[in-house]
N, C-alpha and C positions, 0 to 999 in steps of 0.2 A: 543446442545450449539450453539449460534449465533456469529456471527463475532462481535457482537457489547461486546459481550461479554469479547473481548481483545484477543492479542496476535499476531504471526511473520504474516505482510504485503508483501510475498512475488512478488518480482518486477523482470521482467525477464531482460538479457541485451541483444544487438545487437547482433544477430548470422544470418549471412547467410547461415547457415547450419541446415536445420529441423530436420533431423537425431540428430545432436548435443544437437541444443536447447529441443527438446522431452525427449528426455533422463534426460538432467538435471532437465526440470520441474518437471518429473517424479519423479526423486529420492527427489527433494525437497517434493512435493505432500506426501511423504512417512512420513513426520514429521509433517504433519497436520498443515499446517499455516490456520489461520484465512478467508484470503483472500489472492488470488494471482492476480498481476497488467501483463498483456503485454504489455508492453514497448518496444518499437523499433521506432528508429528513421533513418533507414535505406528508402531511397528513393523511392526504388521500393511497388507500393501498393500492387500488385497481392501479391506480396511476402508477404507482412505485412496480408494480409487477409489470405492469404491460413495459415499461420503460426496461425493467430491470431484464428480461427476455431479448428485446431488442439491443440492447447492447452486449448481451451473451452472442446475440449470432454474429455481433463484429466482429467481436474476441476470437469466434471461433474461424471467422473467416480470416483472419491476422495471425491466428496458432499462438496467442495471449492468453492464459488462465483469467479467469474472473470472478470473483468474491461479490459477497454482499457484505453489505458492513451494516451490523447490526440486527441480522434478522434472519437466521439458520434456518425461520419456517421457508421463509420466501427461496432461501438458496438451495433448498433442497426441491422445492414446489418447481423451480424451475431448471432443474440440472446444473447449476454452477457448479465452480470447481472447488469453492470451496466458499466459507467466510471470516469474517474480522467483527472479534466483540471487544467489548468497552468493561469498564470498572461495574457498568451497573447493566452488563447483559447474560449476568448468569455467572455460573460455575465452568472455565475450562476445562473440567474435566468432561461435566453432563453434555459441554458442548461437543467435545471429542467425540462423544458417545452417538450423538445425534448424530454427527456427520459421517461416521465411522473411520474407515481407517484410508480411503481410498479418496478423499478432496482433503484442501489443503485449510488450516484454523491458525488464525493471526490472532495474536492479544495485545491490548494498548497495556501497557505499563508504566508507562506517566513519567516517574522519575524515581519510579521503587524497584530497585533491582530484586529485593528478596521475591515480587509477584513474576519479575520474572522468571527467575529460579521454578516458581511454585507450575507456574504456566508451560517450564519444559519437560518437566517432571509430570504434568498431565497431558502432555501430549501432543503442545502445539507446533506449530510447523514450522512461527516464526516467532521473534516477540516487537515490537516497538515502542521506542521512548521518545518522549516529546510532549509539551511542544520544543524544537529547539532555538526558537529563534519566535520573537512579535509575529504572530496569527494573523492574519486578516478574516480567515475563517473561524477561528476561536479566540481572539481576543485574550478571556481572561483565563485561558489554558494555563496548566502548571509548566512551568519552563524545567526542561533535566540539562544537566552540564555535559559538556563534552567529553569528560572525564567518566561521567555515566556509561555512553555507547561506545569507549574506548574500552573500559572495563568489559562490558557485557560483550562487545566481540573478541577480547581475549578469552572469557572464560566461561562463556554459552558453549554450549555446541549445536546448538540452532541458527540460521541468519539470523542480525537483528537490522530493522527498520528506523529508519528517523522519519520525522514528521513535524509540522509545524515550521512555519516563515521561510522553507527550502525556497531557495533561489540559485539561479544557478552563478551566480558569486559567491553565496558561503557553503555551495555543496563541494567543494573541493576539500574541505577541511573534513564533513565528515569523510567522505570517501577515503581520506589519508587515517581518518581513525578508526578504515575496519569495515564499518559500516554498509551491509550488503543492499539492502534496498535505502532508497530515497524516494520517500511519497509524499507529494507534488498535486496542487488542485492550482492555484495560482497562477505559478509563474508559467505552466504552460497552457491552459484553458485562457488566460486571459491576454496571451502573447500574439501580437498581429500573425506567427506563425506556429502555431502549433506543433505542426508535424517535426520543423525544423527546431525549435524549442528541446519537443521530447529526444531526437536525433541527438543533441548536442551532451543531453545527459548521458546518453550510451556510450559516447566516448571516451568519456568520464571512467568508464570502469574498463574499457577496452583499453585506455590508457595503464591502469593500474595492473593489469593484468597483463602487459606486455611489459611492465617495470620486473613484475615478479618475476618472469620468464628469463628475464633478463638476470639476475638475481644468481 
């Protein structure tokens, strides 16, 4: 089964603790997310690479793709599968470029569908809108409506991703609107069970996918 095929977008949070952070990737890895994001915005690079390595060999031990968000030099420096840029990390296209044609290049898109139009047309893999819902990790994030990623997966032909305040109470809604990944730092890093946390999101689309079947 392919990532493209839907489901949990796991995203990792700021931990300066490897110990820590491996373990919880770990126990998320255990519930089979689609794809897993390292994110860290933490200063230090040694740290962000050695980290960023180590959770590639989870990935790889779990058969998970894994991204770097925000930093094409590191994801390529250390074989990822792909990465995830932001409003202010370049050009989609130059990114494509860099990455070339064989890892996978995510683009935030906020709550502006025409970047994401611009973003498939350059070449990316996926697109995501968000925030969808009150942040705990970005606060004063731009919120996009529901109507956004109902739109953009009728008429992408790319997946698209949500992102922001996903829980798994209001991920049922987007999932009913289309919506192929859901990426999650929160509700499942912060859940007394991780593994079983990200588990429960897969269902989610195993469910939809056996309605379709059904159909």
């Amino acid at each position: 089964m392919s990532w493209r095929d839907g489901g949990l977008y796991l995203v990792t949070h700021d931990c300066t603790a490897d110990d820590r952070l491996l373990a919880a990737v770990a126990q998320g890895l255990q519930g089979q997310p689609a794809l897993l994001q390292y994110r860290s915005k933490l200063p230090e690079r040694d740290l962000r690479r050695r980290q960023a390595s180590a959770v590639l060999a989870l990935c790889r031990s779990h058969g998970v793709p894994m991204l770097v968000n925000d930093d094409i030099g590191l994801a390529l420096a250390i074989g990822a599968d792909g990465a995830h840029i932001g409003g202010d990390d370049g050009d989609p296209a130059e990114a494509r470029a860099a990455l070339g044609g064989g890892r996978i290049l995510g683009v935030s898109c906020y709550d502006a569908f025409d970047r994401a139009l611009a973003a498939q047309r350059a070449g990316a893999d996926y697109v995501a809108f968000g925030a969808m819902y009150p942040s705990p990790t970005k606060p004063e994030a731009v919120r996009a409506p529901i109507a956004m990623v109902r739109r953009a997966a009728s008429e992408l032909e790319v997946p698209v991703a949500a992102i922001g305040g996903i829980t798994l109470d209001n991920a049922p809604e987007l999932v009913a609107a289309g919506v192929s990944l859901l990426a999650v730092i929160s509700d499942v890093f912060e859940h007394p069970s991780p593994a079983g946390r990200a588990a429960a999101y897969r269902t989610l689309f195993e469910r939809r996918s056996r309605h379709r079947d059904d159909q």
